[in-house]
N, C-alpha and C positions, 0 to 999 in steps of 0.2 A: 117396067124398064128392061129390055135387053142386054144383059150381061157382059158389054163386049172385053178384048183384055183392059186390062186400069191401065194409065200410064205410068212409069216408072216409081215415081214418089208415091204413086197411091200405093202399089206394091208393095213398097218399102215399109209402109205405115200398117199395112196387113199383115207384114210378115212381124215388123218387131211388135205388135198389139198380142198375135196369137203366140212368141216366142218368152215376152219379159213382163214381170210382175210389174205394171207401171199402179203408183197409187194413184195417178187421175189419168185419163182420158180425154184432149179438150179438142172439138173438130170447130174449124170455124167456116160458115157457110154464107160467108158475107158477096162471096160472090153471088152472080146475078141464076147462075144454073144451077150450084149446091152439087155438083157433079161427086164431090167425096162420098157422100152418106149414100150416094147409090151403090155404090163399090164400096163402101166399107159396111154395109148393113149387118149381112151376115155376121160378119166378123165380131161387131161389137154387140151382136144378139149375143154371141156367143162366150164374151168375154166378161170376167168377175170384175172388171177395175169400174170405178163411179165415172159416169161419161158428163162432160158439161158441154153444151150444142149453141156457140155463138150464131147465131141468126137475126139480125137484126133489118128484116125486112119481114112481108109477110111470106107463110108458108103457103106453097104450091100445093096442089094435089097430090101428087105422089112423094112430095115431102112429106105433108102432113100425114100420109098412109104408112109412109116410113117409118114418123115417130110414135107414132102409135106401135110398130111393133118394136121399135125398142122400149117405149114405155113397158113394156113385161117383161123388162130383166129384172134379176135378182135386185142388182144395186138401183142406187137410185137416177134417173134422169134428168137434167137440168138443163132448161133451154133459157137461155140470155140475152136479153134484145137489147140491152147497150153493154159498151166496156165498164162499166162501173157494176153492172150488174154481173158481170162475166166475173170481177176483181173476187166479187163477194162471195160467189156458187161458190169459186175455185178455194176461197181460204176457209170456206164454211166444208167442205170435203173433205179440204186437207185438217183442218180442224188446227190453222193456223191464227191464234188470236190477235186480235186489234192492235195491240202494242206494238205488234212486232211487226206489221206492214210498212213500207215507206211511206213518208207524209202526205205524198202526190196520194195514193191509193188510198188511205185513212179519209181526207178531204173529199174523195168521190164516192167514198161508203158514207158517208155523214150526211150528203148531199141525197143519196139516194135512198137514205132511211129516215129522213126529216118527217115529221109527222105528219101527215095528211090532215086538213085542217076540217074536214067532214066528220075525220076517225077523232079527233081530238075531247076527251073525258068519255069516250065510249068504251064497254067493254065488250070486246069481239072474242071469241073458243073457236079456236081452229083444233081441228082434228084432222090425224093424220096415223095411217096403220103403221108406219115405220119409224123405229123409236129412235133411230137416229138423227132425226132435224128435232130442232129444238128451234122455238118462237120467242125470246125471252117477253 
């Protein structure tokens, strides 16, 4: 993709990402061109804070090439293909527990973690190099 300038708010979103300590990161590329992450790539290569990647369609080519090199940041990456999933990345970052989300949001994390009825009395070991997510 050719670099052209961003327009205003992408700017704004580049300057306060590389200026302030934000503890999460959330871009949402629900639009049809995802035109942010090509203008903000750099930036968030470059940046410490946990990013969470609302995308809830499928990824393009030069999306997918994109997340791929954000997938080599330090922190971790989190791509979310519904709001309910976006709900849970972001309190699982922020390391905000269940009690204390609004009802509406508790009710769409319940819905989205109900058991799979395939997974149901199976024992599954996820493995994962980064000790900060936790599977209970």
């Amino acid at each position: 993709m050719s670099r052209s300038k961003a327009p205003p708010p992408l700017e704004e979103a580049e300057d306060a990402i590389r200026s302030n300590g934000f503890d999460c990161v959330v871009l949402d590329l629900s639009t049809p061109a995802g035109e942010p992450l090509g203008y903000l790539v750099k930036t968030l290569t470059n940046s410490d804070e946990p990013l969470v990647i609302f995308l809830p369609r499928e990824a393009n080519e030069e999306e997918r090439m994109q997340l791929n090199l954000l997938g080599r940041r330090s922190e971790p990456l989190r791509v979310a293909s519904s709001t309910a999933q976006l709900q849970d990345d972001i309190a699982l970052v922020l390391h905000r527990p269940f009690e204390n989300l609004p009802l509406n949001a508790q009710a769409a994390l319940q819905q989205l973690r109900r058991c799979d009825p395939l997974l149901a009395g199976k024992k599954v070991v996820v493995i994962d190099d980064d000790i900060r997510n936790f599977f209970p």
